[in-house]
N, C-alpha and C positions, 0 to 999 in steps of 0.2 A: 849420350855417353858420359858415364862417369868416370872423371879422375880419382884414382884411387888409394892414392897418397896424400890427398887437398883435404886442408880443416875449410879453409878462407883465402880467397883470391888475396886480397892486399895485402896479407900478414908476409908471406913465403916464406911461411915457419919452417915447411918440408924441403929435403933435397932432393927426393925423385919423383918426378913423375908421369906415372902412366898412361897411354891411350893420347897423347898430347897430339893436338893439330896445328900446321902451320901452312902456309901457305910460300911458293918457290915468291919470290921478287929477284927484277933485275939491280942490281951497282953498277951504277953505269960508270961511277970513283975506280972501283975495283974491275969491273970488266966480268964481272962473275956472278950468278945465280945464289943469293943466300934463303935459309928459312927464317920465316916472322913468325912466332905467334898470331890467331884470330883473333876478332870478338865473339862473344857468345858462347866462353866457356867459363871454365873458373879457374881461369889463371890471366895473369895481365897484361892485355893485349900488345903486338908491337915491339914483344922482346928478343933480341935474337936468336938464333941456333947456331952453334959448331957444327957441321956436319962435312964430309968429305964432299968434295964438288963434282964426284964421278957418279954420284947419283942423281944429282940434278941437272946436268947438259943437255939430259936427253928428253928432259920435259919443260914444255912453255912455263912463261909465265904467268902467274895462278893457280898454276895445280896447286892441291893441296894433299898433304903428306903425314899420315898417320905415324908415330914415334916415341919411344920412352925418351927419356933428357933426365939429365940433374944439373941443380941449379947451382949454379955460380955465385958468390957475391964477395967482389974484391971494395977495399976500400978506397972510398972515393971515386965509383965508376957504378955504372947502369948494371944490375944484373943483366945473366944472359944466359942460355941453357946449351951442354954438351949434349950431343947423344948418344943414348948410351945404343949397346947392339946396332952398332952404326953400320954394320951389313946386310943390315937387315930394314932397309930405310926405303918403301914404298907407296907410290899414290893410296891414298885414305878409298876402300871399296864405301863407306859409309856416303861419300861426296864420288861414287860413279859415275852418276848422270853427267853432275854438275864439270868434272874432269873429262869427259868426253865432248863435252861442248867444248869447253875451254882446246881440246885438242885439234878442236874440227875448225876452231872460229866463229861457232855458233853462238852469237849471244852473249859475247864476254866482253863486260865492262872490267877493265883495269882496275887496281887500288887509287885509292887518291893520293895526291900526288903528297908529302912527306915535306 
């Protein structure tokens, strides 16, 4: 899948981008399910999402979640991406299989631990 806002993962020359994946993680600080960034695309892995929390309650952790965002960058702080069409924020059909395991308990290794 191509992003199709991206020159260059490292630059984050762009502010929007589309087709983005991330992955649910628990906070266990927070008490609450946020989205990460992957690896394996062309954007930099590990960076947060804004997203409402009423769409991720109701999915484990792991799923992964297909989504437009724009990027964020305040000074002196981590970028981090809002989403945009944030009602519109559903499991990634491209990572099916992979989301059905993760939902059954089939075969799901956790992320590493942060």
């Amino acid at each position: 899948m191509q992003l199709s806002l991206v020159t260059e993962a490292p630059e984050l020359d762009k502010k929007f981008f589309l087709d983005l994946f991330a992955m649910a993680i628990y906070e266990p600080r927070l008490d609450k399910m946020k989205l990460e960034t992957i690896k394996g695309h062309q954007i930099p892995c590990e960076l947060k999402i804004s997203c409402p929390h009423k769409f991720l309650r109701n999915h484990p952790e792991g799923t992964i979640f297909k989504l437009d965002a724009r990027l964020v960058r305040r000074d002196g702080r981590k970028p981090y991406f809002i989403a945009i069409n944030r009602k519109n924020i559903l499991p990634a059909i491209e990572y099916f299989d992979y989301n059905l395991k993760v939902q059954n308990g089939f075969d799901y290794i956790p992320p590493t631990k942060r």
